[in-house]
Backbone as CSV, one residue per row, in Angstrom:
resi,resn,N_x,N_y,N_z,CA_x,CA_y,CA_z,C_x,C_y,C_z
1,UNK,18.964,8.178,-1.992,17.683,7.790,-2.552,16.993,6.753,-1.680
2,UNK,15.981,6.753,-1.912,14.649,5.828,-0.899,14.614,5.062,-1.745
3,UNK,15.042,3.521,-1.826,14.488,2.332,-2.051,13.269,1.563,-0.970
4,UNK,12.229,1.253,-1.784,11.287,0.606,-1.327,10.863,-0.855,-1.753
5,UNK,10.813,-2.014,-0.912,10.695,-3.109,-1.492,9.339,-4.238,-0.801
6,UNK,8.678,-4.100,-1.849,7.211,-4.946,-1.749,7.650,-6.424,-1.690
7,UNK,6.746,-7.370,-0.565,7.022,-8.762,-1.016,5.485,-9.077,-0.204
8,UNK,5.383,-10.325,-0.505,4.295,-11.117,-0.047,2.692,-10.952,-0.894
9,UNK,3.431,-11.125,-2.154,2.071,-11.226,-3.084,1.978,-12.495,-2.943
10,UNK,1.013,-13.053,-3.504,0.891,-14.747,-4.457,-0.516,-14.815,-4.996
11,UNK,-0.586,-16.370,-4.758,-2.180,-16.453,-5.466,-2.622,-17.159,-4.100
12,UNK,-3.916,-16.691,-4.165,-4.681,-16.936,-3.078,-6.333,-17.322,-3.436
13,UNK,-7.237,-18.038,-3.015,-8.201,-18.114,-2.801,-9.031,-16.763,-2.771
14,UNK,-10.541,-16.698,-3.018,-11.267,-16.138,-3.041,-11.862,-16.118,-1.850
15,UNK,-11.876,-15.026,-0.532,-11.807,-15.454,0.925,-11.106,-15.607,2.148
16,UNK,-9.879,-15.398,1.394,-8.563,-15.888,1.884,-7.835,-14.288,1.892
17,UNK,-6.724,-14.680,2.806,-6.164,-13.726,3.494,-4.875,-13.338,3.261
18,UNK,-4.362,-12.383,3.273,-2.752,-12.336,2.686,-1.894,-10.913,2.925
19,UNK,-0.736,-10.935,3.273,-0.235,-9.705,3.767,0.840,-8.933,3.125
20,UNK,0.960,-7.860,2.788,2.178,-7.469,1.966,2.719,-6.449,3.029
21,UNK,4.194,-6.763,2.419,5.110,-5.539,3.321,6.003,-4.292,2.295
22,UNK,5.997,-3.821,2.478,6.860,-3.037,1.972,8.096,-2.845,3.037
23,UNK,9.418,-2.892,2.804,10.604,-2.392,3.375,11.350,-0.821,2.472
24,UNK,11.503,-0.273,3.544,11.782,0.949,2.582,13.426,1.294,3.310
25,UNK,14.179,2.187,2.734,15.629,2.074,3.117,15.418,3.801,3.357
26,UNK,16.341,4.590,4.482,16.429,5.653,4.716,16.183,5.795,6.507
27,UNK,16.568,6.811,7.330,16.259,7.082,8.663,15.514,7.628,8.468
28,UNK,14.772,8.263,7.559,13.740,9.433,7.619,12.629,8.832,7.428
29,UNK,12.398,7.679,7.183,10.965,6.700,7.384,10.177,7.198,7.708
30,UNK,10.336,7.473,9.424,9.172,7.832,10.329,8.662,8.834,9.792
31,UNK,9.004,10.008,9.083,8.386,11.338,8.437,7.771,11.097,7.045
32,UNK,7.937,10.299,6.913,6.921,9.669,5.653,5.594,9.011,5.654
33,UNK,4.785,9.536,4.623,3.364,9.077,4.437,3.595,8.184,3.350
34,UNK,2.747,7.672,3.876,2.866,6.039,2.828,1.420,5.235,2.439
35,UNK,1.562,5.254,1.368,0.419,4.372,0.905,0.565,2.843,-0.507
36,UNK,-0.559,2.718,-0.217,-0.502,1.805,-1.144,-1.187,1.934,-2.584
37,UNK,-1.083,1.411,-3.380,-1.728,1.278,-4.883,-1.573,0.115,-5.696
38,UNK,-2.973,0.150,-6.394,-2.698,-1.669,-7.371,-2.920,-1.370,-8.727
39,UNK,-2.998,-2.288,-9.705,-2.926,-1.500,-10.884,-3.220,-3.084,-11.678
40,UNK,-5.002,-3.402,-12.124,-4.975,-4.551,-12.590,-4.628,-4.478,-13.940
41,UNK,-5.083,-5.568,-14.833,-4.634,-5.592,-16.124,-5.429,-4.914,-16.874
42,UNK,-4.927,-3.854,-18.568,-6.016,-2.809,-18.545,-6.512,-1.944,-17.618
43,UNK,-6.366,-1.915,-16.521,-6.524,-0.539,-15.533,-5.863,0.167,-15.716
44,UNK,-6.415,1.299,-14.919,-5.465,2.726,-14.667,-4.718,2.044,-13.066
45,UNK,-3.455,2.472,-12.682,-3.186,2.459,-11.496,-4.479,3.369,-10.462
46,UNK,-4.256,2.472,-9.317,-5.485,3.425,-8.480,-5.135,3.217,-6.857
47,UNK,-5.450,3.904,-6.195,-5.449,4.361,-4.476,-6.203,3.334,-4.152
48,UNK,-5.180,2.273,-3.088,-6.031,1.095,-2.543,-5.788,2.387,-0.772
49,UNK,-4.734,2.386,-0.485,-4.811,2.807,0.890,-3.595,3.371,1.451
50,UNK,-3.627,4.238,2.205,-2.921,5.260,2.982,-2.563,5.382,4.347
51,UNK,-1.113,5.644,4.759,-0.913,6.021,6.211,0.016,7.162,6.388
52,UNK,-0.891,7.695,7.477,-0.017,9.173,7.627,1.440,9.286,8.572
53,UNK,2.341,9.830,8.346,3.616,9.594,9.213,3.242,9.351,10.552
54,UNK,2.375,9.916,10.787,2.091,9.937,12.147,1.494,8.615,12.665
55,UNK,1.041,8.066,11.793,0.553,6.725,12.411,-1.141,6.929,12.735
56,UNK,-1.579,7.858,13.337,-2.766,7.534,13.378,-3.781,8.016,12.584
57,UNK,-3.574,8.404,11.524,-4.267,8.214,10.707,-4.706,7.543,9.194
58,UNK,-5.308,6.804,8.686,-5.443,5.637,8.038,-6.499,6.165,6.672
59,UNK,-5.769,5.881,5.390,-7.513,6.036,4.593,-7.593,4.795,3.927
60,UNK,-9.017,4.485,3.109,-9.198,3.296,1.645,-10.227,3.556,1.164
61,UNK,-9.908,3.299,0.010,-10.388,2.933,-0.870,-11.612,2.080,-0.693
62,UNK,-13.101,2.989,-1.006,-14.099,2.270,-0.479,-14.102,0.680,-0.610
63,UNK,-13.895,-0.267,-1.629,-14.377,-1.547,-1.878,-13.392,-2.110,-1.022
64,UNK,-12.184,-1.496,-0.696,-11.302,-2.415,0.545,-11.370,-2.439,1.781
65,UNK,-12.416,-1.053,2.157,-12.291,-0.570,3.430,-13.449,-1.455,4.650
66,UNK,-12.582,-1.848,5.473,-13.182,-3.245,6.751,-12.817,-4.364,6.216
67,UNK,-11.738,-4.404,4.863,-11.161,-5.994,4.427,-9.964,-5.526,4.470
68,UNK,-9.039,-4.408,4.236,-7.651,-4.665,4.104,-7.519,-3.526,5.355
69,UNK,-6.105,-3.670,6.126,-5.743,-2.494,6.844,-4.233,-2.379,7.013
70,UNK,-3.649,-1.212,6.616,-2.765,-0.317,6.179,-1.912,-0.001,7.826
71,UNK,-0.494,-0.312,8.173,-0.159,-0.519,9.445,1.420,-0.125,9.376
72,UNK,1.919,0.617,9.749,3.250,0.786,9.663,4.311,0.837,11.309
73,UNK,5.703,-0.088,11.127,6.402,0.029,12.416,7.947,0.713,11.598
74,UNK,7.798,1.889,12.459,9.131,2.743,12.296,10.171,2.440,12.442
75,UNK,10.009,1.553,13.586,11.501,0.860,14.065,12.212,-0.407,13.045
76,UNK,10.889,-1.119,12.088,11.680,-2.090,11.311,11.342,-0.657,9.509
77,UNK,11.014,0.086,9.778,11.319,0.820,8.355,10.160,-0.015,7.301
78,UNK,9.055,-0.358,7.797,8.220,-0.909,7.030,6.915,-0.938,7.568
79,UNK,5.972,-0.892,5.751,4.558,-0.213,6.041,4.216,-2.121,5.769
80,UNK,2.796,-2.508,5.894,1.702,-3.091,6.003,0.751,-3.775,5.185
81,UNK,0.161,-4.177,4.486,-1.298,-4.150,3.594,-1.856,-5.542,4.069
82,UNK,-2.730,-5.475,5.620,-3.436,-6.456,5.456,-4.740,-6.829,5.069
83,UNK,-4.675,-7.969,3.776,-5.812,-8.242,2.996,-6.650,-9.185,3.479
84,UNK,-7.950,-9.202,3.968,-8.669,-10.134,4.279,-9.972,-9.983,3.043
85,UNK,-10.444,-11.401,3.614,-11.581,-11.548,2.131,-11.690,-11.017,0.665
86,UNK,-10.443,-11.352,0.413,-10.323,-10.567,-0.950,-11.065,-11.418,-1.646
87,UNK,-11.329,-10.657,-2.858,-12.138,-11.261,-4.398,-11.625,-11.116,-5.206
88,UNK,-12.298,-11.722,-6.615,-11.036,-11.731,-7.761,-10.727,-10.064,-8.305
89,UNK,-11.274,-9.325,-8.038,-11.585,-7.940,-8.232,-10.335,-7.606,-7.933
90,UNK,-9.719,-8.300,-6.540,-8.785,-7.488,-5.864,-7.432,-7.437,-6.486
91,UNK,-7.421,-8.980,-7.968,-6.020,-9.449,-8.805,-5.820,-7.781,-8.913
92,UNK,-4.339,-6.996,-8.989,-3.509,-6.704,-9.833,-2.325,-6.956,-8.670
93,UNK,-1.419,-5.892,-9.642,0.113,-5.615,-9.218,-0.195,-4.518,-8.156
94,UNK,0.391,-4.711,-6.940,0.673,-3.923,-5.489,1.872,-3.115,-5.559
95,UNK,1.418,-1.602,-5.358,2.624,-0.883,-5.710,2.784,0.045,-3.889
96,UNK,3.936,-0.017,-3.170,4.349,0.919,-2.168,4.399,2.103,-2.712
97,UNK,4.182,3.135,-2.032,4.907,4.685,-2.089,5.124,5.160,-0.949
98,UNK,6.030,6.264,-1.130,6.389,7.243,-0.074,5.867,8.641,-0.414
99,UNK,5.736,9.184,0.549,5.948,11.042,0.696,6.866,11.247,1.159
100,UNK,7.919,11.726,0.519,8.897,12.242,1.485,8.321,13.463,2.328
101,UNK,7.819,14.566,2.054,7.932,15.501,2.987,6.352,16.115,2.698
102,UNK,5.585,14.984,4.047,4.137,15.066,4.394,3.580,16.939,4.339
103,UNK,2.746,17.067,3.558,1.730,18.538,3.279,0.835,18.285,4.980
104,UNK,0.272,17.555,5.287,-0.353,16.951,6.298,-1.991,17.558,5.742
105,UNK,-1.926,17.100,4.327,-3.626,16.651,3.877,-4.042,15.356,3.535
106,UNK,-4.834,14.969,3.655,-4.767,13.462,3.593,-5.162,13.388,1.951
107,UNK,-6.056,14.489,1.601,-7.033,14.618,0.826,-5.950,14.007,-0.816
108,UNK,-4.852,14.851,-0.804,-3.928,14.423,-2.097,-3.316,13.136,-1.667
109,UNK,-3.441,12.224,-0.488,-2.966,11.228,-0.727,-3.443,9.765,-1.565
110,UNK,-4.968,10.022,-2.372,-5.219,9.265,-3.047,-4.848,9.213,-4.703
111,UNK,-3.456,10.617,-4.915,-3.592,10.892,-5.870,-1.321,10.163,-6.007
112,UNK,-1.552,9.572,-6.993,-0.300,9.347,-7.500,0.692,9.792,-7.396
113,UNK,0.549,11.741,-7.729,1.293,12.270,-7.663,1.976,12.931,-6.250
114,UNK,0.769,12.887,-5.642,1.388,12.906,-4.660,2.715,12.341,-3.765
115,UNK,3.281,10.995,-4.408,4.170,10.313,-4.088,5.714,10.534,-4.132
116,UNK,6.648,10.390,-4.154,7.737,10.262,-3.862,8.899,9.274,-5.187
117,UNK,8.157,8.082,-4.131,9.099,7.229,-4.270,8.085,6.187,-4.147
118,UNK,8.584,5.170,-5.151,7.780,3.597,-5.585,8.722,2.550,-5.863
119,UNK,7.384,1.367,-5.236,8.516,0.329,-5.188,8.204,-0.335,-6.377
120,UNK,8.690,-1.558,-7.064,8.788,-2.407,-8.007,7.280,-2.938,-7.950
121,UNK,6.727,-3.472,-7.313,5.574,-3.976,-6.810,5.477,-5.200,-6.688
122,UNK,4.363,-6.118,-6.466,4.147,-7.760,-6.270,2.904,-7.997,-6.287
123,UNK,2.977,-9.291,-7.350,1.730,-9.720,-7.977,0.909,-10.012,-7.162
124,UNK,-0.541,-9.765,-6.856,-1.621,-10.463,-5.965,-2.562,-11.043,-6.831
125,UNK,-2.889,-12.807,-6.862,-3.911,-12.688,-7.495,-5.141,-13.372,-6.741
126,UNK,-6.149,-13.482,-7.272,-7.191,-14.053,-6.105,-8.246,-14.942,-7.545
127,UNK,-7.950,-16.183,-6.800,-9.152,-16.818,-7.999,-10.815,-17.334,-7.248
128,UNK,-11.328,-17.679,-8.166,-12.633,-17.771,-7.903,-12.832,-19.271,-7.198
């Protein structure tokens, strides 16, 4: 089984910058698509952002996209989420996923089900 483990939430400023990692366990990493998802309070979980096994290709979630960017290194088995200028909008819980075995559409990767495997997640919050 694929364990995946999120760290580097906290509370942060409105403006302010902050990075989450996910570590995921398995050799088969590199063949995995991976994205991210947050899920505030009363929300539905939702598609912050995406990376394709391959590395070069990247999606987001319009209100994040030119503030956060999505980055993965194969060799340490871990994906990315860097947050710049976040707002309080951006508070929930940060959830990792995997694909185990990439369709190579990007198009279902904003969809939940598409996933695999999820990590526990980590709180982000952002005050005013």
């Amino acid at each position: 089984q694929v364990q995946l483990v999120e760290s580097g939430g906290g509370l942060v400023q409105a403006g302010g910058s902050l990075r989450l990692s996910c570590a995921a366990s398995g050799r088969t990493f590199s063949s995995y698509d991976m994205g991210w998802f947050r899920q505030a309070p009363g929300k539905e979980r939702e598609f912050v952002a995406a990376i394709m096994w391959s590395g070069g290709s990247t999606y987001y979630l319009d209100s994040v996209n030119g503030r956060f960017t999505i980055s993965r290194d194969n060799a340490k088995n871990t994906v990315y989420l860097q947050m710049n200028s976040l707002r309080p909008e951006d508070t929930a819980v940060y959830y990792c996923a995997a694909v185990r075995n990439p369709t190579g559409s990007s198009r279902i990767l904003v969809r939940q089900h598409a996933y695999d495997y999820w990590g526990q997640g980590t709180q982000v919050t952002v005050s005013s």
